[in-house]
VEXMITOR-637796 format. One record per residue (C-alpha): x, y, z; residue number from 1; chain. Coordinates in nm, 2 decimals, padded with zeros to 4 digits. Example, Ala and Ser with C-alpha at 12.3 -4.5 7.8 and 13.67 -1.06 7.14 Angstrom:
REM residues 2
((01.23; -00.45; 00.78); 1; 'A'),
((01.37; -00.11; 00.71); 2; 'A'),
This chain:
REM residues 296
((-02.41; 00.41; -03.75); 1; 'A'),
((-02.39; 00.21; -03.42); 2; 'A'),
((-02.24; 00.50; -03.27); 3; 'A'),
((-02.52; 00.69; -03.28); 4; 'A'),
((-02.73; 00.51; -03.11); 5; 'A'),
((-02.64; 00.67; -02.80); 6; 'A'),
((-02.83; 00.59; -02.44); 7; 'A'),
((-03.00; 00.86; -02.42); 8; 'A'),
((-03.18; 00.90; -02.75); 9; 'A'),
((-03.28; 00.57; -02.68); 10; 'A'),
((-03.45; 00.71; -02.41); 11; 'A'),
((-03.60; 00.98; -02.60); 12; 'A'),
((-03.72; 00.71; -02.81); 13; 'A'),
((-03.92; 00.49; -02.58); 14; 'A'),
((-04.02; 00.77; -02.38); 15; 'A'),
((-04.19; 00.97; -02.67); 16; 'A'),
((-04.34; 00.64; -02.82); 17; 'A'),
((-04.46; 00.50; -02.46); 18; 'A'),
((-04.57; 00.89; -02.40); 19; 'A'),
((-04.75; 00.94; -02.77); 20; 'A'),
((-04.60; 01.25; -02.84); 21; 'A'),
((-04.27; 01.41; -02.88); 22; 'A'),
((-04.37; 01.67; -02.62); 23; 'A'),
((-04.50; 01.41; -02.35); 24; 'A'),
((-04.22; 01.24; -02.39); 25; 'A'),
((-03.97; 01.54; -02.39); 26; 'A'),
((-04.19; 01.62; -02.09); 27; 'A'),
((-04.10; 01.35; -01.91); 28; 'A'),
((-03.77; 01.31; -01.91); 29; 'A'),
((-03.70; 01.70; -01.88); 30; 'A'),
((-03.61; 01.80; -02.25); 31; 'A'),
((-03.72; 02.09; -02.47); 32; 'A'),
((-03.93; 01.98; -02.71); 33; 'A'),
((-03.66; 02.10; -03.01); 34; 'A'),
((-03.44; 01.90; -02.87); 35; 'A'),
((-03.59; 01.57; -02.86); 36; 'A'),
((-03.72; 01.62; -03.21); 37; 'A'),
((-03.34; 01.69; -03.30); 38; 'A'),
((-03.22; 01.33; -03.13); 39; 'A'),
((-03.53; 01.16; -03.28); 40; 'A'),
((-03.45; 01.32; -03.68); 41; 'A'),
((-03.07; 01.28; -03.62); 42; 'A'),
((-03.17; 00.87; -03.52); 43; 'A'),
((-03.37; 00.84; -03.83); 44; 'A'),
((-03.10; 01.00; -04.05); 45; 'A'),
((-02.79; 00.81; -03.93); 46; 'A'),
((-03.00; 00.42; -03.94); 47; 'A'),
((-03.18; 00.54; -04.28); 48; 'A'),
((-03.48; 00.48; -04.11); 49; 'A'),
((-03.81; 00.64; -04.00); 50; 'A'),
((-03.85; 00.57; -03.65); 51; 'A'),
((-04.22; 00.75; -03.63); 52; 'A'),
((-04.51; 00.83; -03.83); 53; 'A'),
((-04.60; 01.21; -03.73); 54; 'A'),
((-04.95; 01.33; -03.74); 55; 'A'),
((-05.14; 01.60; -03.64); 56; 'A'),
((-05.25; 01.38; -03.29); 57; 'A'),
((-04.90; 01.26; -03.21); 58; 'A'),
((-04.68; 00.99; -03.35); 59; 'A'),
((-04.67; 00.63; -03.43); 60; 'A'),
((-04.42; 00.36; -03.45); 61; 'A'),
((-04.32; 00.24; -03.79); 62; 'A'),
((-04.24; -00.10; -03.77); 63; 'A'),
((-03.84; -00.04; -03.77); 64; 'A'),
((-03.93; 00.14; -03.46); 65; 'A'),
((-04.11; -00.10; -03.28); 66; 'A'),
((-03.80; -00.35; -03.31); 67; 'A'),
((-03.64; -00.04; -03.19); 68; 'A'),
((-03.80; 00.04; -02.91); 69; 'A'),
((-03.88; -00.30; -02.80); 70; 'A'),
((-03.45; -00.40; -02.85); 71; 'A'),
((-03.37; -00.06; -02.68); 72; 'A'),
((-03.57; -00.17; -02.34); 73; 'A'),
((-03.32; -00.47; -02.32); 74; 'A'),
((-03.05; -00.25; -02.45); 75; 'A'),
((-03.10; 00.01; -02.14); 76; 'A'),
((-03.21; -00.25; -01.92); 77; 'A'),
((-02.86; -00.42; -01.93); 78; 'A'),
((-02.71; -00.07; -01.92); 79; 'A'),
((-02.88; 00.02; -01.62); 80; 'A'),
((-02.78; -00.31; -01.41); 81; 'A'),
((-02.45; -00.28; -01.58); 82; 'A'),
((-02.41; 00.09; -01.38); 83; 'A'),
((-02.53; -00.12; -01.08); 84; 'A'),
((-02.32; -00.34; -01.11); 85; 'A'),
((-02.00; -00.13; -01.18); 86; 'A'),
((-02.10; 00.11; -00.86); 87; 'A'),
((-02.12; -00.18; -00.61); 88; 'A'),
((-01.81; -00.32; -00.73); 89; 'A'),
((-01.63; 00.03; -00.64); 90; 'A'),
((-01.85; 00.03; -00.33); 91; 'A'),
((-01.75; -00.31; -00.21); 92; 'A'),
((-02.10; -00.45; -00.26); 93; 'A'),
((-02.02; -00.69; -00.49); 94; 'A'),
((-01.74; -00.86; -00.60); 95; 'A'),
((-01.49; -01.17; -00.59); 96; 'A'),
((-01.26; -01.19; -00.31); 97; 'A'),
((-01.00; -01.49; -00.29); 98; 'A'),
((-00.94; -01.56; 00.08); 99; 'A'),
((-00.60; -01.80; 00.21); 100; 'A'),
((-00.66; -01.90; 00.56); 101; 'A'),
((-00.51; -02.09; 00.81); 102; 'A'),
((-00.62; -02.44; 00.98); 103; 'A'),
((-00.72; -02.29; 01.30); 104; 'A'),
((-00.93; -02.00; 01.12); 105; 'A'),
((-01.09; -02.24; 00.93); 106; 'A'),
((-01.19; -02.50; 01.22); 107; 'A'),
((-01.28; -02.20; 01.44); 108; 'A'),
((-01.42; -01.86; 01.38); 109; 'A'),
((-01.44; -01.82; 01.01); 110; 'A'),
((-01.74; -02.08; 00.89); 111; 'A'),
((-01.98; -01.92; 01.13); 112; 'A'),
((-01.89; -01.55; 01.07); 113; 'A'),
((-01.84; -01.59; 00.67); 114; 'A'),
((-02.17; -01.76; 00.64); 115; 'A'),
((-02.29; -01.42; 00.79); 116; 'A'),
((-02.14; -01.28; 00.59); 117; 'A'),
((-02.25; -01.44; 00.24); 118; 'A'),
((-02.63; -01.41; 00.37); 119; 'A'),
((-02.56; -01.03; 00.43); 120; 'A'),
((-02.37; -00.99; 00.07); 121; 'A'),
((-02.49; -01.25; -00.18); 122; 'A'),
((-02.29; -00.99; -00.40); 123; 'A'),
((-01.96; -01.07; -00.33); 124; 'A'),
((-01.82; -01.42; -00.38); 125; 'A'),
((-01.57; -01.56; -00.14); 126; 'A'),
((-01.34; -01.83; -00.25); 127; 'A'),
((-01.16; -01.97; 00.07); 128; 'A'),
((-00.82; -02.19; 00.03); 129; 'A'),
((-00.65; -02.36; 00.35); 130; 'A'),
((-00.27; -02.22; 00.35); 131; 'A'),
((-00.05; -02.25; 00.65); 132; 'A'),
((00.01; -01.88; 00.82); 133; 'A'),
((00.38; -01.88; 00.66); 134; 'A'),
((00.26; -01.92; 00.32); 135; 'A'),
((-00.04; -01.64; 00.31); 136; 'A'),
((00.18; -01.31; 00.36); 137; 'A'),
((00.36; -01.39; -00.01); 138; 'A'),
((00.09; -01.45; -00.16); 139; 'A'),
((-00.13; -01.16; -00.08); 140; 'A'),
((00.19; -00.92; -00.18); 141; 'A'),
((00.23; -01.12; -00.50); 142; 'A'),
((-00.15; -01.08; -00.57); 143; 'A'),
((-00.24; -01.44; -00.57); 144; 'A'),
((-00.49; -01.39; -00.29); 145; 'A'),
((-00.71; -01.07; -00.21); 146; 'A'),
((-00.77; -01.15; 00.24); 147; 'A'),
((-00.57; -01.37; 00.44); 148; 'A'),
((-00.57; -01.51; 00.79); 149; 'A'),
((-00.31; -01.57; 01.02); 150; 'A'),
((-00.16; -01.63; 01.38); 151; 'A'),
((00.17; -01.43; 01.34); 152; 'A'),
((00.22; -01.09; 01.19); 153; 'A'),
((00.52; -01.08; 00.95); 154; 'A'),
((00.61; -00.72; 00.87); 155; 'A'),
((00.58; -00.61; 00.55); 156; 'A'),
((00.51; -00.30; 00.34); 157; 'A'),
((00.24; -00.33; 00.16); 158; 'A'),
((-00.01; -00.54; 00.39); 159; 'A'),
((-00.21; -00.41; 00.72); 160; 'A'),
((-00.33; -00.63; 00.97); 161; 'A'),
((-00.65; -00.67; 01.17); 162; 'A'),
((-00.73; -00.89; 01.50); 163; 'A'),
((-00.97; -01.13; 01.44); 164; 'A'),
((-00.99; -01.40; 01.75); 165; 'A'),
((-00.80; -01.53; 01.98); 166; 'A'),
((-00.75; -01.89; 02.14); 167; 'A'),
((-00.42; -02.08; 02.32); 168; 'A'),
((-00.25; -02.34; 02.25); 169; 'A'),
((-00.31; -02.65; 02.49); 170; 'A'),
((-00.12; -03.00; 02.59); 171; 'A'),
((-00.31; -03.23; 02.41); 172; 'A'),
((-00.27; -03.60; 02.60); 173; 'A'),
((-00.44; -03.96; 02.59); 174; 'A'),
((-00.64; -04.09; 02.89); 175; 'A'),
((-00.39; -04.19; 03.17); 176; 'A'),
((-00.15; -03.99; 03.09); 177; 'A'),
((00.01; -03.85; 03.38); 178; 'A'),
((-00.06; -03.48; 03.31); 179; 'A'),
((-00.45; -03.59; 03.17); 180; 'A'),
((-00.61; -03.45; 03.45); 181; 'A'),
((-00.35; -03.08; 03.53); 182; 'A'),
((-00.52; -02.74; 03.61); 183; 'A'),
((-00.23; -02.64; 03.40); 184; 'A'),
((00.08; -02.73; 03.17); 185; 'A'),
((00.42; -02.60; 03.10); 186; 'A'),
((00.67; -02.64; 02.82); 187; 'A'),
((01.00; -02.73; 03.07); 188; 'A'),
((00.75; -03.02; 03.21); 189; 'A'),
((00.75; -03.21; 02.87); 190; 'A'),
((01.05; -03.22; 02.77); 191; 'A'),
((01.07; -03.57; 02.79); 192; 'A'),
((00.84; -03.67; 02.62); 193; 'A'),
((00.77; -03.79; 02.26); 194; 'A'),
((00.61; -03.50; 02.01); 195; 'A'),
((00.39; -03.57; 01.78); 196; 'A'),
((00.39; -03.23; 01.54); 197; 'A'),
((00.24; -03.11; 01.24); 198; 'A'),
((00.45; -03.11; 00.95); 199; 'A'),
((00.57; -02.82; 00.73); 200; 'A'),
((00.66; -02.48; 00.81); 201; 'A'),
((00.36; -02.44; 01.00); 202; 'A'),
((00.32; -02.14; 01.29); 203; 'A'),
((00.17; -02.43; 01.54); 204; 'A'),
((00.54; -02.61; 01.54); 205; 'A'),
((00.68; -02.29; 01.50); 206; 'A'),
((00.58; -02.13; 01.83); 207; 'A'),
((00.64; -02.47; 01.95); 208; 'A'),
((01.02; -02.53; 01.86); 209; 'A'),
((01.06; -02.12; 01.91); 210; 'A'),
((00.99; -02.22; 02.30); 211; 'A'),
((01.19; -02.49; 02.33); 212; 'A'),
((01.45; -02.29; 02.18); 213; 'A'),
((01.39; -02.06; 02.41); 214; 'A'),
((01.47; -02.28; 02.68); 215; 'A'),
((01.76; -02.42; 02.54); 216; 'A'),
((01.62; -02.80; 02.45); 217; 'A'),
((01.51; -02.95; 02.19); 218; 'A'),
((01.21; -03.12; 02.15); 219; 'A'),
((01.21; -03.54; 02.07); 220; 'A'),
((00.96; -03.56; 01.74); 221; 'A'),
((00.86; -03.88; 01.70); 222; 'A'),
((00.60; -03.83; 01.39); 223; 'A'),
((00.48; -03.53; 01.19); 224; 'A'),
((00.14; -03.51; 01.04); 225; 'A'),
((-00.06; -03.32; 00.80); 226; 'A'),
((-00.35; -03.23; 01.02); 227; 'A'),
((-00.52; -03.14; 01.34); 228; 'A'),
((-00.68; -03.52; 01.25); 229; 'A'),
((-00.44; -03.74; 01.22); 230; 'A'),
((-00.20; -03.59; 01.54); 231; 'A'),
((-00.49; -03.55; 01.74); 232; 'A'),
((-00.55; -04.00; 01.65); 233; 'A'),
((-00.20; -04.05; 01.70); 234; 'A'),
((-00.22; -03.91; 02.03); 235; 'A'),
((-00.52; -04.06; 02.09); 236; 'A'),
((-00.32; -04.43; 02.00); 237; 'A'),
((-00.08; -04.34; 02.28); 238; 'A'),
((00.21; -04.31; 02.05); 239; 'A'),
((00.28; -03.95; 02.19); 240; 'A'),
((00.18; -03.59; 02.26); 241; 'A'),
((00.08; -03.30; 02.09); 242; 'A'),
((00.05; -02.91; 02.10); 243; 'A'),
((-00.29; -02.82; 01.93); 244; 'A'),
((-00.55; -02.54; 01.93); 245; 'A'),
((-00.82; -02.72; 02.17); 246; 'A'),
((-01.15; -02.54; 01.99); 247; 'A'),
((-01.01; -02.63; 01.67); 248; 'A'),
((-01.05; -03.01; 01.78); 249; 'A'),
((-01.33; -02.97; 02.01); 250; 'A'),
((-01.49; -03.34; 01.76); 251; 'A'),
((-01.12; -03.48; 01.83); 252; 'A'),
((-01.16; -03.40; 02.24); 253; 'A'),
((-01.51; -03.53; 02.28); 254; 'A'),
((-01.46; -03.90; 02.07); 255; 'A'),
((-01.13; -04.01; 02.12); 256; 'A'),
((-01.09; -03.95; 02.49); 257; 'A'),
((-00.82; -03.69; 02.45); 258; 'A'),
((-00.74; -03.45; 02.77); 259; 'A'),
((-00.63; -03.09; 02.65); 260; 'A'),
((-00.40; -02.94; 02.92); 261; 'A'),
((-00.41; -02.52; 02.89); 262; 'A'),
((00.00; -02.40; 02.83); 263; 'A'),
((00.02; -02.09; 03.08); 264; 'A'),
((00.24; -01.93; 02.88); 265; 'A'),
((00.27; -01.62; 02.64); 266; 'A'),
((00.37; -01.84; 02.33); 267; 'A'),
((00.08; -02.04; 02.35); 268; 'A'),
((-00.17; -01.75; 02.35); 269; 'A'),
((-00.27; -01.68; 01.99); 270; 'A'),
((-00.42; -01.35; 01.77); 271; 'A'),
((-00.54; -01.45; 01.48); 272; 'A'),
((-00.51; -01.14; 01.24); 273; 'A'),
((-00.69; -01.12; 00.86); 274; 'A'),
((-00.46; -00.95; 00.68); 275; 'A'),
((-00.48; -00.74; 00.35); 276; 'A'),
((-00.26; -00.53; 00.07); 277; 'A'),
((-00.29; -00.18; 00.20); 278; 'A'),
((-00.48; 00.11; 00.05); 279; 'A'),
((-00.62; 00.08; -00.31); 280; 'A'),
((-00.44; -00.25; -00.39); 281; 'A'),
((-00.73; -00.41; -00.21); 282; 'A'),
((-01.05; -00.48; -00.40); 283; 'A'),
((-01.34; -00.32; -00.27); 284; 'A'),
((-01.52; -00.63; -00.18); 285; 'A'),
((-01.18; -00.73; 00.03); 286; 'A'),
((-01.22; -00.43; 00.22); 287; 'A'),
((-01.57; -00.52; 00.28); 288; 'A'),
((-01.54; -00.87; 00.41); 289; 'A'),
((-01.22; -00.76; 00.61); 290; 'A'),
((-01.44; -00.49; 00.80); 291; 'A'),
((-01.67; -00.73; 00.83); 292; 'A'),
((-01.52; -01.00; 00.98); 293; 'A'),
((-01.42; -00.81; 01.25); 294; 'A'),
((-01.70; -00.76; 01.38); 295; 'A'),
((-01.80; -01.03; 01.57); 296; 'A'),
């Protein structure tokens, strides 16, 4: 019997008792008279239940149909937003997006520009997780993550990729230090000295080693850390150098007396680029935050 209790007699319904006739109520929602009578009878026949009380003025609940009316409101009222709810989601208005981002992205432009974000779609959640650029590619292919962020494109079918912001890559040095106060820095000038880098596969060292490479050297590591943090304190401790984003430690720069010496080179100049699974393999609400984002 369930199944006949379709939407839209349960429109009839409430429409006819709010209206108090069949034919107001037919009336208003744009249905012959016949018609509505025939949803209203073939209600009453399927539940075993009269609905209304005809008389010669109109009609009148019966008590089974003021549960019914007053349960159908709620009913349609949760099928309504349930429409609303199901359009915005293939709109992009709404949603859950899991983003992986990088430590740069995350210290940098992404807090201010996703808290835009949020206050312009309080209908799509955004769950954020710090990956290292490396890592996010996979995961976004494999479906483990909806948006990504990272400072290297790595070719692959399946994901596009969109510029987000840029920054370079700088000589991060202790007070004294020889090269503290230099317009400028290059690679083949530090060659001697003692590395501080960040552990893992990470596209910081990457670019880093890459250039030394490059030049045919390799760099002297003397510790490897776990963040932007704890190399910018080991630096600051004199126990070595390090190659950092500067606007990523900007709290680092202005507290511990560090000196952040601009690379002028092309390795040390970074695009960030949010990254996404190409055409419909993207949520709605990925494609939303993604275009977005790059606006700035």
């Amino acid at each position: 019997m369930t199944e006949r209790l379709d939407l839209f007699t349960l429109r009839v319904v409430i429409a006819v008792a709010e209206s108090g006739s069949i034919s107001a109520g037919s009336d208003r929602l744009q249905l012959a008279v016949a018609a509505a009578s025939a949803r209203i009878s073939a209600m009453e026949a399927a539940l075993g239940i009269r609905i209304f009380e005809r008389s010669s003025r109109g009609v009148e609940l019966t008590s089974a149909g003021r549960m019914l009316v007053q349960r159908g409101r709620e009913l349609l009222a949760d099928a309504d937003q349930l429409a609303t709810d199901l359009r915005d989601w293939s709109l992009g208005l709404a949603g859950h997006v899991r983003m992986l981002a990088n430590a740069s992205a995350l210290l940098q432009a992404l807090p201010q520009r996703l808290e835009q974000f949020t206050r312009s779609h309080p209908r799509i959640r955004v769950d954020v997780e710090e990956r290292m650029s490396p890592e996010i590619p996979g995961a976004l292919l494999e479906g483990r993550a909806d948006v990504g962020v990272v400072d290297v494109i790595t070719p692959s079918q399946g994901l596009a990729y969109f510029p987000f912001f840029h920054d370079q890559l700088a000589l991060v040095v202790p007070a004294g230090h020889a090269l503290a106060n230099a317009p400028e820095a290059r690679l083949a000038q530090l060659l001697q000295e003692n590395f501080i880098v960040l552990a893992g596969t990470n596209a910081v060292s990457n670019r880093l080693f890459n250039a030394a490479a490059s030049l045919g050297e390799t760099l002297k590591v003397r510790m490897q850390m776990r963040s932007f943090d704890a190399a910018s304190r080991m630096v600051a401790a004199g126990l070595g150098v390090a190659v950092l984003p500067p606007d990523a430690i900007a709290p680092q720069l202005a507290h511990l007396g560090l000196h952040a010496v601009p690379l002028v080179e092309d390795w040390a100049q970074r695009t960030h680029y949010l990254a996404l699974r190409t055409g419909n393999e993207a949520p709605a609400a990925a494609r939303t935050l993604v275009e977005a984002l790059r606006t700035p």
